[in-house]
N, C-alpha and C positions, 0 to 999 in steps of 0.2 A: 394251509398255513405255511409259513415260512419262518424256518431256524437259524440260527447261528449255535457253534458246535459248542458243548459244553468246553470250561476250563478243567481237566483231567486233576485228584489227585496223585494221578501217577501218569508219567510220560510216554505216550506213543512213540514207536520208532516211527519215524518220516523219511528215512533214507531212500526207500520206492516210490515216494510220493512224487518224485521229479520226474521218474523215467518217464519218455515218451510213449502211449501205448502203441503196439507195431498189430493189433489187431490179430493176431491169428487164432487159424480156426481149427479147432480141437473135434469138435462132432458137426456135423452136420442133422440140425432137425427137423423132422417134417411133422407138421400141423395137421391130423385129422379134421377134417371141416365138419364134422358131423357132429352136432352138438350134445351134449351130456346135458340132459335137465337135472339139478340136482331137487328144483321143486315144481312139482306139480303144475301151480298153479304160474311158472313162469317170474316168478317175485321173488325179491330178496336180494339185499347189499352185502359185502364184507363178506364171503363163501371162505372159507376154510373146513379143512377135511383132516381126521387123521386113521389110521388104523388099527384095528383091538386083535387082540391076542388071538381072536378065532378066525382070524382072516377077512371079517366084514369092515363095512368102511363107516365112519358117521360123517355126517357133514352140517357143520352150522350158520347160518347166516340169518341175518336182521330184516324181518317182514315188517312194513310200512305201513300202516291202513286208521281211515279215520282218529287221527291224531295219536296214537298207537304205536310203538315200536315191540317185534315180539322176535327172544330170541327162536329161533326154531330150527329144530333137526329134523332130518334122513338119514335113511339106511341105505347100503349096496350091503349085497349076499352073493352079488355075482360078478366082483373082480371089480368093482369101482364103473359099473358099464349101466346100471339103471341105479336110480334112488327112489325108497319110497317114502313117504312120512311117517316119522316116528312120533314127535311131541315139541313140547316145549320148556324151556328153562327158564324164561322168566320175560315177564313184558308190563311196559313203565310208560309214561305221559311225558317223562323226561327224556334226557339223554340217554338210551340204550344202544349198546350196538358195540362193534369190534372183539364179538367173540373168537374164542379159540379154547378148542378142544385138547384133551389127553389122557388117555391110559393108564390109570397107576400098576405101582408090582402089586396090589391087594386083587384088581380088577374093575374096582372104581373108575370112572369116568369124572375128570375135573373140568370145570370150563371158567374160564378168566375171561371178563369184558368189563367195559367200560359202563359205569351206571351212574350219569352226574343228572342233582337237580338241576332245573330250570321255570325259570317265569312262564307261564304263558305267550309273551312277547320275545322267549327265545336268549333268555338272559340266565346265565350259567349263574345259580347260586350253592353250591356244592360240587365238587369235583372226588370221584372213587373210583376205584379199581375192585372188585369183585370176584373172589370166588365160590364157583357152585358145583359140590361134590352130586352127582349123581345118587345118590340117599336124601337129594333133595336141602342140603344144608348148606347152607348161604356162608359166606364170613365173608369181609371185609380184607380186604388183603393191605389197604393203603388209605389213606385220606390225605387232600392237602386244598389249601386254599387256590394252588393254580392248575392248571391244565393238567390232565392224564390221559393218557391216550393209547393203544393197540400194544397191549399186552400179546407177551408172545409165551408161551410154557414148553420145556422139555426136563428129562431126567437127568440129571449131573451122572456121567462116566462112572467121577471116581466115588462118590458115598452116597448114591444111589436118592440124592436128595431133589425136592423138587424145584424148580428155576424158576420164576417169572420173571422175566425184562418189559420193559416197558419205557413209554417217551413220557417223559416230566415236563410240562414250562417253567422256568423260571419268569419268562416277562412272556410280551409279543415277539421277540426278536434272538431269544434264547431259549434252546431246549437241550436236554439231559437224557441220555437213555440210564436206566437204573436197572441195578439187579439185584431181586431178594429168593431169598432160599428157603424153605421148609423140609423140616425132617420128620414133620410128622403129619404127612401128607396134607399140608395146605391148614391146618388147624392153628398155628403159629407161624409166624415170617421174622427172619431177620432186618436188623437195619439195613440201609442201603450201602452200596457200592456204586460206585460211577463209571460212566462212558456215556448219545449222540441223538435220532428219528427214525419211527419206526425199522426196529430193529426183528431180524432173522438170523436165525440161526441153525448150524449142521455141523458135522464130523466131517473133515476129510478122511479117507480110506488109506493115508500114509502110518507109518510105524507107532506116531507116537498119536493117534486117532484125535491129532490140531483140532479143534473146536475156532469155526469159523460165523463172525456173525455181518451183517452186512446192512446199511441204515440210511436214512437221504441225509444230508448234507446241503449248507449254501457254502463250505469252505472246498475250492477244488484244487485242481492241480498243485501240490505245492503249498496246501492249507491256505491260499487265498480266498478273502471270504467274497461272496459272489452275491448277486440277486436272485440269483436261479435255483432250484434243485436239483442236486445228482446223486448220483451213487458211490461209494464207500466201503469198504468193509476193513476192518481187524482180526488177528489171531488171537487165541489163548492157547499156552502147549497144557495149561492144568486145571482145564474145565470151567476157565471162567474167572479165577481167581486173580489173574495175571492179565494185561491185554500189551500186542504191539504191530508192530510192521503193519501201520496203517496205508490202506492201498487205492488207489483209483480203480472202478469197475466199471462205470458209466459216465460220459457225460453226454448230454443234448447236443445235437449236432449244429444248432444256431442261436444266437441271441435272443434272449424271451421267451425262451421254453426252458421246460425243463424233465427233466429222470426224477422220477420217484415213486414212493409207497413198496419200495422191493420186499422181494421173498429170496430165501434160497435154499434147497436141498442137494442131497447127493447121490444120483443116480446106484445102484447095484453094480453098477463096473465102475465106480468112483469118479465120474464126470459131475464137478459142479455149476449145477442151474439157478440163475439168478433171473426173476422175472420183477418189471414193474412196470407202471402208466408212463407216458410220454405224452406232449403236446405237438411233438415236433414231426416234418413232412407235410405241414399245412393236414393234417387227417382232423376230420372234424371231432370237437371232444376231444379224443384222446386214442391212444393207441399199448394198447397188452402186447408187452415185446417179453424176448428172454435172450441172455446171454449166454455163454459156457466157457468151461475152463477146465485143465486139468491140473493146478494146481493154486489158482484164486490169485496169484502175484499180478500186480502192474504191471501192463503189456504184453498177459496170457489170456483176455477175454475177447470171444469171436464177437465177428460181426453181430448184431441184432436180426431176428429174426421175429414179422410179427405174428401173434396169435389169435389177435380178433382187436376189431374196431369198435368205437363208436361206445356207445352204451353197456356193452359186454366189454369193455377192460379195465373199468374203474379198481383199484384197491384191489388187484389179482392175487391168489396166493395158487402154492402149490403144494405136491405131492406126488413122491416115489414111488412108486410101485414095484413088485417082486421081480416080474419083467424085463426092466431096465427101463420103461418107459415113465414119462409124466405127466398127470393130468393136471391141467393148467384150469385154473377158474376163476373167474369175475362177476362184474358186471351184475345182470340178472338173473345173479345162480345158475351161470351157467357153465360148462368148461367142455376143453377139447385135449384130447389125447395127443400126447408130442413123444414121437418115438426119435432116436437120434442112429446115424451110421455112421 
């Protein structure tokens, strides 16, 4: 699908948005080729992964089978380096899919996706957003008559409350990233606030620990709106509450393609990593790239670097590790280890 950028009740700075990017390169990172199964059976879309307070890792993605969508987890016990099956959170006839995982301070595990009805024929007749606590308790975090799509979840810095962002439609040709808050872990949500398409989010490692989030866009350089998708990102100095210095991070290197579906984290030496799909380099399908930065400004992101082809880099996400490294994951639940020097 293809957006145009929401109308902001509050103003973006655009001042960066002109600069020309000068591409430098901050880390250098290398791609282990060796693949990380995170399922078994070689299956499953939408892989995201996060880490629990005992050091192991879960990971969730959407198994596909006989008209079926099921969401399902793994385990690592051993550094995010094997997964093995754990269970399942929940599987629908309809629209399921785009989960994501998180940790609460109690110890809970929460998971936010995507759970819309549909026809038979494929025809969206209810649109939600979903949360599911690990004690197995469902709520409802959203409902709306149009589009909802890849919920993202972290813990707010400053009152320790919980986030969900997520992309709203307003039409075909318009979409809104939203953010609601819970203070009593996911049992209640506030109204919305506004900002863009699938959106990510991290802390830079600078003094005032800037909350940076990053989303596709058809509006580039300049807030011109385009036919294509690319990449974006905004600051917050107060966890969300505030946004500005809207920034170029990506764009496709030719007409007709396009950057999207990004992530981004921030490495343990404070290198921030941006991954998404590309169409672009004639690579068939698509291509799982990442970029890096040491400070996220316009004309601070290195060269692209890819991670996997083809069928392995649809809808990639990632994850930090203790390390300094990152495990990058796509496609068929699969991911590879990206160390950087």
């Amino acid at each position: 699908m293809r957006f145009s950028l929401l109308v902001l009740p509050f103003c973006f700075i655009t001042a960066l948005a002109g600069v020309a990017l000068d591409r430098r390169v901050n880390l250098v990172p290398t791609v282990d080729p060796t693949v990380i199964e995170l399922s078994a059976s070689d299956a499953g879309v939408y892989p995201r992964l996060t880490e629990l307070s005992d050091g192991s890792f879960l990971a969730c993605y959407t198994v596909i089978g006989d008209g079926t969508k099921t969401l399902t987890v793994s385990k690592s016990t051993d550094g995010a380096n094997t997964f093995s099956p754990l269970g399942t959170i929940a599987e629908s006839t309809g629209d399921l899919d785009n989960c994501y995982l998180l940790q609460l301070a109690n110890g809970d595990v929460v998971a936010a996706f995507r759970n819309h009805d549909e026809t038979s024929a494929g025809v969206y007749t209810f649109y939600r957003i979903t949360t599911s606590i690990s004690t197995d308790d469902q709520r409802a975090a959203t409902v709306t008559n149009n589009g909802l799509w890849e919920p993202f979840l972290r813990l707010s810095r400053a009152d320790g409350s919980l986030q969900a962002y997520y992309a709203s439609e307003n039409s075909a040709v318009d979409q809104d990233i939203l953010l609601r808050s819970s203070t009593d872990n996911g049992l209640t949500w506030s109204s919305t606030t506004g900002r863009d398409g699938m959106p990510g989010c991290s802390n830079l490692q600078d003094a005032a620990g800037t909350l940076i989030c990053v989303f596709e866009t058809t509006q580039t350089t300049g807030n011109t709106d385009s036919a294509d998708l690319n990449i974006k990102s905004v600051t917050s100095p107060d966890e969300g509450v505030t946004w500005g210095n809207r920034s170029q991070v990506y764009i496709a290197t030719a007409a007709e393609v396009e950057a999207a579906a990004p992530q981004i984290v921030t490495t343990t030496d404070g290198a921030l990593v941006v991954s998404f799909y590309t169409n672009e380099n004639d690579i068939p399908d698509s291509a799982f790239k990442i970029v890096t930065s040491s400070t996220g400004v316009t004309g601070s992101w290195s060269d692209e670097t890819t991670v996997a082809t083809g069928g392995n880099s649809a809808w990639p996400g990632l994850l930090a590790l203790a390390d300094g490294s990152v495990l990058g994951c796509a496609g068929a639940a699969q991911c590879h280890m990206i160390t950087f020097s």
